[in-house]
Backbone atoms as SQL, in Angstrom:
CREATE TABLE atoms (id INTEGER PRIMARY KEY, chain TEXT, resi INTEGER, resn TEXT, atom TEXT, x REAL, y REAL, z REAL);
INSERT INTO atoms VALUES
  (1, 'A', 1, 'UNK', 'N', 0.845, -1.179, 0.000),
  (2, 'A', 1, 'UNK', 'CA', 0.000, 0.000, 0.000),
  (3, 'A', 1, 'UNK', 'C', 0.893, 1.245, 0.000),
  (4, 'A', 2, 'UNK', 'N', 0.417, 2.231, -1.059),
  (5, 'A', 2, 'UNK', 'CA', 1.430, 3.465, -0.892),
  (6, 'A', 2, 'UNK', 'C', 0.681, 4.598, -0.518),
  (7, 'A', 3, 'UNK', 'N', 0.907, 5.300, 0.630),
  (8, 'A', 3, 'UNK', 'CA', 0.266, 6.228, 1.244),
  (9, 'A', 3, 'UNK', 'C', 0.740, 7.726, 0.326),
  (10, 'A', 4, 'UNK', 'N', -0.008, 8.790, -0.424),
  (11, 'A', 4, 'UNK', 'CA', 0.020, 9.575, -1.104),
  (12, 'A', 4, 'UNK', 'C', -0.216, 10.917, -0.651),
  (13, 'A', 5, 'UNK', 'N', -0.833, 10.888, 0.794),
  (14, 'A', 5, 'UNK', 'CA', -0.902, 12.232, 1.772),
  (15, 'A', 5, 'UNK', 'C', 0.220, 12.376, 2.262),
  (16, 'A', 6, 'UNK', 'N', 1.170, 13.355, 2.011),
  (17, 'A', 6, 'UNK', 'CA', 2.532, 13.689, 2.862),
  (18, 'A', 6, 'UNK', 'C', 2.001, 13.422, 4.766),
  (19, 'A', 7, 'UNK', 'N', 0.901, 13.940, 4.667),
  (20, 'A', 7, 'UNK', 'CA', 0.873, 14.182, 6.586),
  (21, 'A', 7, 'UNK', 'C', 0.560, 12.770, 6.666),
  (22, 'A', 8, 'UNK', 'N', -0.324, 12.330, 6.248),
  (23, 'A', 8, 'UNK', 'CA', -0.817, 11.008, 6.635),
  (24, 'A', 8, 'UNK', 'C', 0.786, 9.840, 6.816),
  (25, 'A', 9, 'UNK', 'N', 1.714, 9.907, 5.500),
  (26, 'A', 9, 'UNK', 'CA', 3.076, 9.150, 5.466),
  (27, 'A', 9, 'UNK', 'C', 3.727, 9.408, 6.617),
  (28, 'A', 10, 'UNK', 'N', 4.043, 11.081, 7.464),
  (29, 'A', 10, 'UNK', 'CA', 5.118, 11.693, 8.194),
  (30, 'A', 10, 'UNK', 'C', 4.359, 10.953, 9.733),
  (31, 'A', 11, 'UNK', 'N', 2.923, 10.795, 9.603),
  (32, 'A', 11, 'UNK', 'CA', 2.827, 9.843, 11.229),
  (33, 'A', 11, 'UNK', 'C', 2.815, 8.899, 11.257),
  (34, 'A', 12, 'UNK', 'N', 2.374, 8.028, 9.601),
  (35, 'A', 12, 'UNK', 'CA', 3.065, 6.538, 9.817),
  (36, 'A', 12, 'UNK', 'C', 4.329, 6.679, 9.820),
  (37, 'A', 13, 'UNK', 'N', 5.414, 7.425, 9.667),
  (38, 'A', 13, 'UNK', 'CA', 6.871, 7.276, 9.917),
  (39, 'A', 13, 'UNK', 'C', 6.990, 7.552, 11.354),
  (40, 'A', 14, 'UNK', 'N', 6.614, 8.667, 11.987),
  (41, 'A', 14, 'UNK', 'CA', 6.689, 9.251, 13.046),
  (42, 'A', 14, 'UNK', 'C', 6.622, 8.339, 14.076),
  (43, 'A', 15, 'UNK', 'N', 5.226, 7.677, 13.927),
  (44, 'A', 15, 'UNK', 'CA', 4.478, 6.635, 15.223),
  (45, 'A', 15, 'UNK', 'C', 5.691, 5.677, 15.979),
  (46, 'A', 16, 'UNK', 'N', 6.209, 5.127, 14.899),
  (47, 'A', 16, 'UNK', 'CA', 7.109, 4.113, 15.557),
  (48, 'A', 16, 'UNK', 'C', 8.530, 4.669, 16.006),
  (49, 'A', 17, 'UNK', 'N', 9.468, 5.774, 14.999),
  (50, 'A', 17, 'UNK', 'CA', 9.989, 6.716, 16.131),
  (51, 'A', 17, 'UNK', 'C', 9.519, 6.840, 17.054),
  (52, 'A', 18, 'UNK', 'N', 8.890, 7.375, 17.489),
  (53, 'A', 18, 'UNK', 'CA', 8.937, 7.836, 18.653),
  (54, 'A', 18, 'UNK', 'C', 8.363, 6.981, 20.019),
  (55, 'A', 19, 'UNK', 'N', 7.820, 6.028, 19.596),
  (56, 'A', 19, 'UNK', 'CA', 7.614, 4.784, 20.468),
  (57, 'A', 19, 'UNK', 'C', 9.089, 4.319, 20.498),
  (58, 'A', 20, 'UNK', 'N', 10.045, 3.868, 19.530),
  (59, 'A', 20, 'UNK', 'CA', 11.391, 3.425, 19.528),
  (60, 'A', 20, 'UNK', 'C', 12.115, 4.551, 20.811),
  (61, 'A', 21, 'UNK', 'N', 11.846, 5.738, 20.117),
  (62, 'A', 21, 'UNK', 'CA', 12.820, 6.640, 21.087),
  (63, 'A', 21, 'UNK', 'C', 12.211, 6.594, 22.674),
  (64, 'A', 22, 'UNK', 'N', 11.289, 6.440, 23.065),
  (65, 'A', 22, 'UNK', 'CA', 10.508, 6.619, 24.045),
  (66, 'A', 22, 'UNK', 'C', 11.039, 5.558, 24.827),
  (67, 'A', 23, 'UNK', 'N', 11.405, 4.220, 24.520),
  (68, 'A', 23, 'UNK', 'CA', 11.588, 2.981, 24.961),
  (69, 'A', 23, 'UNK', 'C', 12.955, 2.598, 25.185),
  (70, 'A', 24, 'UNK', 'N', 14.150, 3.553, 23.984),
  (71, 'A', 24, 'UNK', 'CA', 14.756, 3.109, 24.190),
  (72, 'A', 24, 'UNK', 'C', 16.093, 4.460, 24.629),
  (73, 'A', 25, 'UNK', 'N', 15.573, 5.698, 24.087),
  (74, 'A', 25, 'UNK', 'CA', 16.129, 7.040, 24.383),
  (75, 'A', 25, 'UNK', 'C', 17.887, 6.937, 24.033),
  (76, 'A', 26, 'UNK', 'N', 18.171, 6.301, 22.789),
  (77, 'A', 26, 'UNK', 'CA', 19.419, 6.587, 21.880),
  (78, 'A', 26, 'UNK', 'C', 19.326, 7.780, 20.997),
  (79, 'A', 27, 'UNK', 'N', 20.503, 7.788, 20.582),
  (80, 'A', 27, 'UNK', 'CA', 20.929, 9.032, 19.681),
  (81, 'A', 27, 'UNK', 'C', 20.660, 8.865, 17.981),
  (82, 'A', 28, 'UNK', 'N', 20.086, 7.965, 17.731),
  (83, 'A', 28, 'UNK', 'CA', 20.038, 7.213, 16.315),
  (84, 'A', 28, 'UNK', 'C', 18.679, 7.637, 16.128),
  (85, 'A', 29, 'UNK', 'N', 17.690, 7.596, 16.709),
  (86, 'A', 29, 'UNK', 'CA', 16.338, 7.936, 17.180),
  (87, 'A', 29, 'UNK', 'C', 16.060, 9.373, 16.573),
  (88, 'A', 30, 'UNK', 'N', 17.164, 10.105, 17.455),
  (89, 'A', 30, 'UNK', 'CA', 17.070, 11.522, 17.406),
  (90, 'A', 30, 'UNK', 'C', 17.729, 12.219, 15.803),
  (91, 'A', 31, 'UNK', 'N', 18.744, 11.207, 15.305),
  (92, 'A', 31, 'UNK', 'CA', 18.805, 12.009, 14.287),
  (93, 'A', 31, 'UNK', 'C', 17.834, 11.301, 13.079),
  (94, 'A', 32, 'UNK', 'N', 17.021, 10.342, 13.310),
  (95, 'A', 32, 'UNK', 'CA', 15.879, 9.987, 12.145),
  (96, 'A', 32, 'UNK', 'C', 15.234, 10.644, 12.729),
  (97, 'A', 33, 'UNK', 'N', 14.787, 11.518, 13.565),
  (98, 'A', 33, 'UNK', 'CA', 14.044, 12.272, 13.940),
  (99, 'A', 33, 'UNK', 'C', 14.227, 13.862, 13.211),
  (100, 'A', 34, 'UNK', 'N', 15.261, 14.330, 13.213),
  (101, 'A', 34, 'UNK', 'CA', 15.668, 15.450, 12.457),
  (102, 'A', 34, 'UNK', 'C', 15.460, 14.746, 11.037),
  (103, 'A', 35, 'UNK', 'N', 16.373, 13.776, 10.343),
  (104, 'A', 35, 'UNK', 'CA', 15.494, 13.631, 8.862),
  (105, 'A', 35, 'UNK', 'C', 14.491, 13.609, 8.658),
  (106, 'A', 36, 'UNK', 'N', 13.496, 13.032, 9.457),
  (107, 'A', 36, 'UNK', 'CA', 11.970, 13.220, 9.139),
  (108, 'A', 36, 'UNK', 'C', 11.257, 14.512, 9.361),
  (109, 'A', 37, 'UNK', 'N', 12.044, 15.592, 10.035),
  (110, 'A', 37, 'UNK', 'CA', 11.676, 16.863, 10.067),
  (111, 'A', 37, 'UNK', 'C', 11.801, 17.452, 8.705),
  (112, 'A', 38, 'UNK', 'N', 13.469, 17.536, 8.124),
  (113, 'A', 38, 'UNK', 'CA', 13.969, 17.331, 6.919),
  (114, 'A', 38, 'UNK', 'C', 13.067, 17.303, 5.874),
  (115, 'A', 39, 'UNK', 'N', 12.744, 16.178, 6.260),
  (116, 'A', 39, 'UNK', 'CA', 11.719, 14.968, 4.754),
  (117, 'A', 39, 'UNK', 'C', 10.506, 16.170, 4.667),
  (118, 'A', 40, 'UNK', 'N', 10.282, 16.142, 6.635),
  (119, 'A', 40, 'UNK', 'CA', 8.371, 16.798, 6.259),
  (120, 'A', 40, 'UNK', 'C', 8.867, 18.614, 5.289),
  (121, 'A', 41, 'UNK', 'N', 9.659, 19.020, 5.578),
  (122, 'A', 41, 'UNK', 'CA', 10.064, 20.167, 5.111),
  (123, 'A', 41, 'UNK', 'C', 9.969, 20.236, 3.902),
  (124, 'A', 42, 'UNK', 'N', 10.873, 19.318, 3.042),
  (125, 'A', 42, 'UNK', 'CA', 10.510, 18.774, 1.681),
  (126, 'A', 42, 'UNK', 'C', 9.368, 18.730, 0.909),
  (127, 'A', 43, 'UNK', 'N', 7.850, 18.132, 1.864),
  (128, 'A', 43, 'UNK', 'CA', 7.074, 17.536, 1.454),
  (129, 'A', 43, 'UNK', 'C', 5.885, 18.796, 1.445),
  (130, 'A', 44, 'UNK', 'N', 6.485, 20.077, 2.162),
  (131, 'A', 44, 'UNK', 'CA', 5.825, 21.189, 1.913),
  (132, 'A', 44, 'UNK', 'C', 4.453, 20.644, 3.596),
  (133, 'A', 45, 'UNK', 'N', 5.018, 19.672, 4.643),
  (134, 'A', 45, 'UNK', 'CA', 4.469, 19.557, 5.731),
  (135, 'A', 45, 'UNK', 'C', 4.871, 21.280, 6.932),
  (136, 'A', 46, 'UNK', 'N', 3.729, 21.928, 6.835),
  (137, 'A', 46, 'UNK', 'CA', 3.981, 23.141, 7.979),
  (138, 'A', 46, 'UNK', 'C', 4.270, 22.388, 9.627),
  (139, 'A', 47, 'UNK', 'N', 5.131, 23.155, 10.325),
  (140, 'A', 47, 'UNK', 'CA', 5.615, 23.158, 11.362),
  (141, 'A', 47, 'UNK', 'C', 4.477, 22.779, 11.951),
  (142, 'A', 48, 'UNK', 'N', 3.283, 23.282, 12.102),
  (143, 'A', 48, 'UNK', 'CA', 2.395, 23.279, 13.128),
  (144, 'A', 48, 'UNK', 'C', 1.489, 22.043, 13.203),
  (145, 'A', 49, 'UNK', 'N', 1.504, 21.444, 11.683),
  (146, 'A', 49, 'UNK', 'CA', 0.816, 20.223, 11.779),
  (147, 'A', 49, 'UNK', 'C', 1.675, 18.855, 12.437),
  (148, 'A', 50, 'UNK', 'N', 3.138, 19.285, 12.372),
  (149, 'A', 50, 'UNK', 'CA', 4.357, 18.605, 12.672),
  (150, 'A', 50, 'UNK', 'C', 4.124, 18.682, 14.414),
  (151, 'A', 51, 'UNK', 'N', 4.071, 19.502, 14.530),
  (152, 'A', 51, 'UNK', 'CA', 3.927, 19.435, 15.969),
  (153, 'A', 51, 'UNK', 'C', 2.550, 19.418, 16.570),
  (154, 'A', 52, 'UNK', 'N', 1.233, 19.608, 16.157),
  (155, 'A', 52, 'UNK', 'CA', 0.200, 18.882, 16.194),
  (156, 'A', 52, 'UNK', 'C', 0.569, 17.107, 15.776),
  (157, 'A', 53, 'UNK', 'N', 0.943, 16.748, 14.828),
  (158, 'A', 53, 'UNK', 'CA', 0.901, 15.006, 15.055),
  (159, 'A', 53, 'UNK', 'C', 1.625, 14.842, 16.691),
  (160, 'A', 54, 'UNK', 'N', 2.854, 15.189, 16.846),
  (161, 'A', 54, 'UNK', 'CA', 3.315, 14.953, 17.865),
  (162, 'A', 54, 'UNK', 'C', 3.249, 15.312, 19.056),
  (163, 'A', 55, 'UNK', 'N', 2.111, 16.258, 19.336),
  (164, 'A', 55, 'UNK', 'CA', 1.750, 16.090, 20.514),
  (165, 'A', 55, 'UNK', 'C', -0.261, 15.162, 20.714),
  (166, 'A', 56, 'UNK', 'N', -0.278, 14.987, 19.630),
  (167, 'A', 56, 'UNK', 'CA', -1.163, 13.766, 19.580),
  (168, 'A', 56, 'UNK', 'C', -0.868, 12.670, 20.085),
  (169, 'A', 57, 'UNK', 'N', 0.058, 12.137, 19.083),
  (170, 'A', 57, 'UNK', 'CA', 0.759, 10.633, 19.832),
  (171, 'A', 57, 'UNK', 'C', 1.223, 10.895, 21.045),
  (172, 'A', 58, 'UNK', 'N', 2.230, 11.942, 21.557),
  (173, 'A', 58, 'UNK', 'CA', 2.633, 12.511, 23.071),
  (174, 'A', 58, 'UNK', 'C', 1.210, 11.759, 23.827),
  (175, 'A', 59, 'UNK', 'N', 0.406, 12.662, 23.705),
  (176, 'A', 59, 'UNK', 'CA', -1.020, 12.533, 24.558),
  (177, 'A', 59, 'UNK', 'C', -1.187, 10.731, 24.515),
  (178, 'A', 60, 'UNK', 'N', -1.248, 10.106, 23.661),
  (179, 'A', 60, 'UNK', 'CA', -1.601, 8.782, 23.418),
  (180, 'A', 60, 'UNK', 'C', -0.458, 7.978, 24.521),
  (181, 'A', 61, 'UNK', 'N', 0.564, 8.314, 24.306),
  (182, 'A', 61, 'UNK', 'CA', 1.752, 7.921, 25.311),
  (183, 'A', 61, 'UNK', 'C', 1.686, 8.071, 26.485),
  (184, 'A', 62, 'UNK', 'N', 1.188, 9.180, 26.827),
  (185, 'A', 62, 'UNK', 'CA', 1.121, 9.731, 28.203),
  (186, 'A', 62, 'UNK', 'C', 0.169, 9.037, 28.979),
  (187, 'A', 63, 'UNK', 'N', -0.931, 8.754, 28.195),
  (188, 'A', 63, 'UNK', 'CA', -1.890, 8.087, 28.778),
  (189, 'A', 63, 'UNK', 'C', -2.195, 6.484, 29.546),
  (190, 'A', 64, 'UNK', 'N', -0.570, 5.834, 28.988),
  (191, 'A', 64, 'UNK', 'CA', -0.480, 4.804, 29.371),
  (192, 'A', 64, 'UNK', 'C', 0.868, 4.817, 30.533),
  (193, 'A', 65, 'UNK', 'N', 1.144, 5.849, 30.998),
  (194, 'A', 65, 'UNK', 'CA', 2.344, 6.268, 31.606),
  (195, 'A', 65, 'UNK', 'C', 1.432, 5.360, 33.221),
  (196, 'A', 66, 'UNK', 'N', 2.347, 4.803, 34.554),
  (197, 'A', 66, 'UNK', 'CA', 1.965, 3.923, 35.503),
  (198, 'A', 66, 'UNK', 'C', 1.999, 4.937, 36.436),
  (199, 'A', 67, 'UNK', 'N', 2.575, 5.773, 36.645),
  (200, 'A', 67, 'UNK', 'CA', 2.752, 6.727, 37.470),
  (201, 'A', 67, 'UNK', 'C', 3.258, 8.160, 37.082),
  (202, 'A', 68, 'UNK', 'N', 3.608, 9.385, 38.303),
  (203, 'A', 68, 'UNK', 'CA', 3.687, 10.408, 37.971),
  (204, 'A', 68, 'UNK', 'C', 4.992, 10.290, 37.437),
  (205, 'A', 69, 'UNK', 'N', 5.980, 9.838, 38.077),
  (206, 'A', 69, 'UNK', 'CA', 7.160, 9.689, 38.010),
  (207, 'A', 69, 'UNK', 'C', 7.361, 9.516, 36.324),
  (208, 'A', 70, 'UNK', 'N', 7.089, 8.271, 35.932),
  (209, 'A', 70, 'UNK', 'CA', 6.933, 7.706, 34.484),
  (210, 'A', 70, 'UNK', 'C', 6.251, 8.781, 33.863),
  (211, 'A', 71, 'UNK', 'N', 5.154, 9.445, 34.055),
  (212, 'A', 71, 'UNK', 'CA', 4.875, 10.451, 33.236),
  (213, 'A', 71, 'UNK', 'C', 5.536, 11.587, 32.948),
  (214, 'A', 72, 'UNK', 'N', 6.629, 11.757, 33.897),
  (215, 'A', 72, 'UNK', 'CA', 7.340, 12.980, 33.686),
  (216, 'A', 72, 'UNK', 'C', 8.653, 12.662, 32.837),
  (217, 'A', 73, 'UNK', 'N', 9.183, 11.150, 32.755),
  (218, 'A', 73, 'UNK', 'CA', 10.418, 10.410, 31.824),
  (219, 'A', 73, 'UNK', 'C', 10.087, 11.323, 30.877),
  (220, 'A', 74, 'UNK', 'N', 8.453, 10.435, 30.389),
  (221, 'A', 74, 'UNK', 'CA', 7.603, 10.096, 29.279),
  (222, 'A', 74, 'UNK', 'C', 7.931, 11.897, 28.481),
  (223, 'A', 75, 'UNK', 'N', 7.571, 12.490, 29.505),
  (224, 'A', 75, 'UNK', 'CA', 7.281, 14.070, 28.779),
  (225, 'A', 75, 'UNK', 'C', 8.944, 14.701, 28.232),
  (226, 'A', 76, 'UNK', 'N', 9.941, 14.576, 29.569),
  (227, 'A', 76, 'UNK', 'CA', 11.138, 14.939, 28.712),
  (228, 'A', 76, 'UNK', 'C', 11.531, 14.289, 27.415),
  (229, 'A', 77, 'UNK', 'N', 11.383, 12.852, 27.359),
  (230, 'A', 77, 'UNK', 'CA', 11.538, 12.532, 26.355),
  (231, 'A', 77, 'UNK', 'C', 11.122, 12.804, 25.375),
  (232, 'A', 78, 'UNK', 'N', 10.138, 12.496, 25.254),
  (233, 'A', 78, 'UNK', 'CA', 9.089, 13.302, 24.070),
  (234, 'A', 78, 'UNK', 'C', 10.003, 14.758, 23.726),
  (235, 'A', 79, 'UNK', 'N', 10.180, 15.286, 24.747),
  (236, 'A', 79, 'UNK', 'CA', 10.509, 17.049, 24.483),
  (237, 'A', 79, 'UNK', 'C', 11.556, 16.602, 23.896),
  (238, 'A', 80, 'UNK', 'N', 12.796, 16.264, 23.907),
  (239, 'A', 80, 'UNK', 'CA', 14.014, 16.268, 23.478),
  (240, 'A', 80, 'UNK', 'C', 13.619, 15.397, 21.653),
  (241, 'A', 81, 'UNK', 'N', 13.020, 14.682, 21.747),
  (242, 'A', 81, 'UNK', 'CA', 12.553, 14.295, 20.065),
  (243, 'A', 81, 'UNK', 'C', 12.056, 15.270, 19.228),
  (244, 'A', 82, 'UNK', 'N', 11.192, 15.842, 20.150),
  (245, 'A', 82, 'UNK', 'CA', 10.321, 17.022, 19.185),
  (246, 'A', 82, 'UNK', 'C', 11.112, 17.963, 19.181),
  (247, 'A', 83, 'UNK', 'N', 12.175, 18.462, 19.638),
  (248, 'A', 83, 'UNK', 'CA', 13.543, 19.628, 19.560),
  (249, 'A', 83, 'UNK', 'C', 14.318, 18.851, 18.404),
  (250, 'A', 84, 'UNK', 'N', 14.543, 17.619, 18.111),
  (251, 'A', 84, 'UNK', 'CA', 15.270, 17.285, 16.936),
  (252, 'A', 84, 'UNK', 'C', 14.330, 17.178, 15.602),
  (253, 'A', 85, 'UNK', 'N', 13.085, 16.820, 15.889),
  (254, 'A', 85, 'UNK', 'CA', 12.173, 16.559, 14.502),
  (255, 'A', 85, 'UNK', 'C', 11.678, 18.188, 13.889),
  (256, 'A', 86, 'UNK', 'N', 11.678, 19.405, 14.728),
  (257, 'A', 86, 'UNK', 'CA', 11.969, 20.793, 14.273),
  (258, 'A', 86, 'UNK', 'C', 12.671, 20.934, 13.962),
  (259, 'A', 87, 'UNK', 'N', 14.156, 20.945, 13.993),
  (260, 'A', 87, 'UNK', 'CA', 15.761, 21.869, 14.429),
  (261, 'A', 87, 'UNK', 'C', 15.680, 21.901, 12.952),
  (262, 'A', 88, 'UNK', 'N', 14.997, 21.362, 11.986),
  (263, 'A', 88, 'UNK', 'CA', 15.144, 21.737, 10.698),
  (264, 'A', 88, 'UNK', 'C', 14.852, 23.068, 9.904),
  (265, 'A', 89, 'UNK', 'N', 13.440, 23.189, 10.901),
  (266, 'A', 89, 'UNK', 'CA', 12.644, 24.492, 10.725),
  (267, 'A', 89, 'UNK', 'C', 13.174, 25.231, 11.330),
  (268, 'A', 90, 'UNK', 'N', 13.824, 25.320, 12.713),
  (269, 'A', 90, 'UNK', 'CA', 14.236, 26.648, 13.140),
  (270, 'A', 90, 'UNK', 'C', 15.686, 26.977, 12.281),
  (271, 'A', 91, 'UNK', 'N', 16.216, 25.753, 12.086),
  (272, 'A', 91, 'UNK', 'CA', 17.292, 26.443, 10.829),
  (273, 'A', 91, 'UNK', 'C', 17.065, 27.157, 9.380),
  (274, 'A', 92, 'UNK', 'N', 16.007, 26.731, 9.000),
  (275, 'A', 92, 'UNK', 'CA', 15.414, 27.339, 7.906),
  (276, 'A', 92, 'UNK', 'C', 15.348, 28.605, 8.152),
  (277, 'A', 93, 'UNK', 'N', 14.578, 28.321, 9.105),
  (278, 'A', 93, 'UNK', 'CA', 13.783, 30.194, 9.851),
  (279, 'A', 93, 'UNK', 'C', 15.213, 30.863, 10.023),
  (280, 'A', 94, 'UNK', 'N', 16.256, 30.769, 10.341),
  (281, 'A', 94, 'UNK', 'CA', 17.165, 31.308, 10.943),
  (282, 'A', 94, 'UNK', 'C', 17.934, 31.897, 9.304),
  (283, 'A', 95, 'UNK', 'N', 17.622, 31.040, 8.430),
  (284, 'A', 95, 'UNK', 'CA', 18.768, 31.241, 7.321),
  (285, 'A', 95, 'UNK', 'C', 17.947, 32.286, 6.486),
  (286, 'A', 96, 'UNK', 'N', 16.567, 32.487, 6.563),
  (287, 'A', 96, 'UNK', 'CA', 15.593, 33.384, 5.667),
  (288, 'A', 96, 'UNK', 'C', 15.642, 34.970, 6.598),
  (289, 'A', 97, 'UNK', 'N', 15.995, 34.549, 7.632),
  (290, 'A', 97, 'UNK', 'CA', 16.078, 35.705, 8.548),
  (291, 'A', 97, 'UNK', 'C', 17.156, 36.418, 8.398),
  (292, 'A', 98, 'UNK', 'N', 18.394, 36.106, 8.099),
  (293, 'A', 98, 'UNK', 'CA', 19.621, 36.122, 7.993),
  (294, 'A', 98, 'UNK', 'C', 19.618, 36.818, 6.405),
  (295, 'A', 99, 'UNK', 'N', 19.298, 35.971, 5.691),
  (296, 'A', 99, 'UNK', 'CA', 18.676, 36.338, 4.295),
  (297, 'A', 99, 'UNK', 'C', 18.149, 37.816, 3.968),
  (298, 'A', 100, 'UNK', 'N', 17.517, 38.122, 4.886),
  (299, 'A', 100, 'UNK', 'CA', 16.434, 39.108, 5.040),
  (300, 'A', 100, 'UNK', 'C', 17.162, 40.216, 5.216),
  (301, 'A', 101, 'UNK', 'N', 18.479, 40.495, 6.335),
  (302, 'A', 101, 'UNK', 'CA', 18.959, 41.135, 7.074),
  (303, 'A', 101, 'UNK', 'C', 20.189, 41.504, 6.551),
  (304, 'A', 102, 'UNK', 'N', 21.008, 40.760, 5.843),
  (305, 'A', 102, 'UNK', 'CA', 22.171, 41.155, 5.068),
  (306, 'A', 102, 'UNK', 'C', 21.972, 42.250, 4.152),
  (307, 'A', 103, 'UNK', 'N', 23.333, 42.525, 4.527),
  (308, 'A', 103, 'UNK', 'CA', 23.417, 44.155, 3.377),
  (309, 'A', 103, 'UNK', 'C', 23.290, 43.451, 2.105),
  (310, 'A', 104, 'UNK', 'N', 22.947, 44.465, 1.314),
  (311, 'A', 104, 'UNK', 'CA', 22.401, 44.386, 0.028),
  (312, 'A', 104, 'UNK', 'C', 21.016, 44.052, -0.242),
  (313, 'A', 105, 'UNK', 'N', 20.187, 43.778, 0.677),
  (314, 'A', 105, 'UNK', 'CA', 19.218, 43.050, 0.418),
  (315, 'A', 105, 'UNK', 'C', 17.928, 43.847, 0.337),
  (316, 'A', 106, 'UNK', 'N', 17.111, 43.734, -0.585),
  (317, 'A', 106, 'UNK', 'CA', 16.078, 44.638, -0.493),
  (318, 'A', 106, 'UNK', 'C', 14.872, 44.200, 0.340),
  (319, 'A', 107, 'UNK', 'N', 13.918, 45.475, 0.869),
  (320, 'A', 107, 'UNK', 'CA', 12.689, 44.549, 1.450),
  (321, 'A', 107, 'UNK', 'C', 11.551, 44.837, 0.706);
């Protein structure tokens, strides 16, 4: 089956990241996490739906957390994934800004 909605593809990719990272909290995790930021960037996926999927699944995760303790792992973790599955966009943002601001440049 080939999925043809960019958003619909970026949370079947997403889902199991971040269950992987959640479970197992390596560094391999985190940088398929930045390519799939990457990818969604590519695919013309906005930031906000990017971080709407992921605090969807977040919520779905959280919900099976045993205690407070575990719920609070649960949440840094999460945070430190979703800081690598952006860092694409805030570099973007940073280089159009930059762009913007250099001499010569008209507005």
């Amino acid at each position: 089956m080939t999925v043809s909605d960019p958003l619909v593809r970026f949370r079947l990719d997403y889902t199991p990241l971040m269950l992987r990272y959640l479970s197992q909290r390596d560094e391999s995790s985190l940088q398929l996490a930045y390519e799939l930021g990457r990818d969604a960037m590519r695919e013309s996926i906005g930031l906000l739906d990017v971080v709407r999927v992921h605090h969807e699944l977040f919520l779905d995760v959280l919900a099976t957390a045993r205690d407070t303790d575990e719920a609070q792992s649960v949440a840094h973790a999460a945070s430190a994934l979703l800081m690598d599955l952006i860092a694409s966009f805030e570099m973007s943002h940073r280089a159009f800004t930059e762009s913007r601001s250099s001499p010569g440049t008209s507005d």
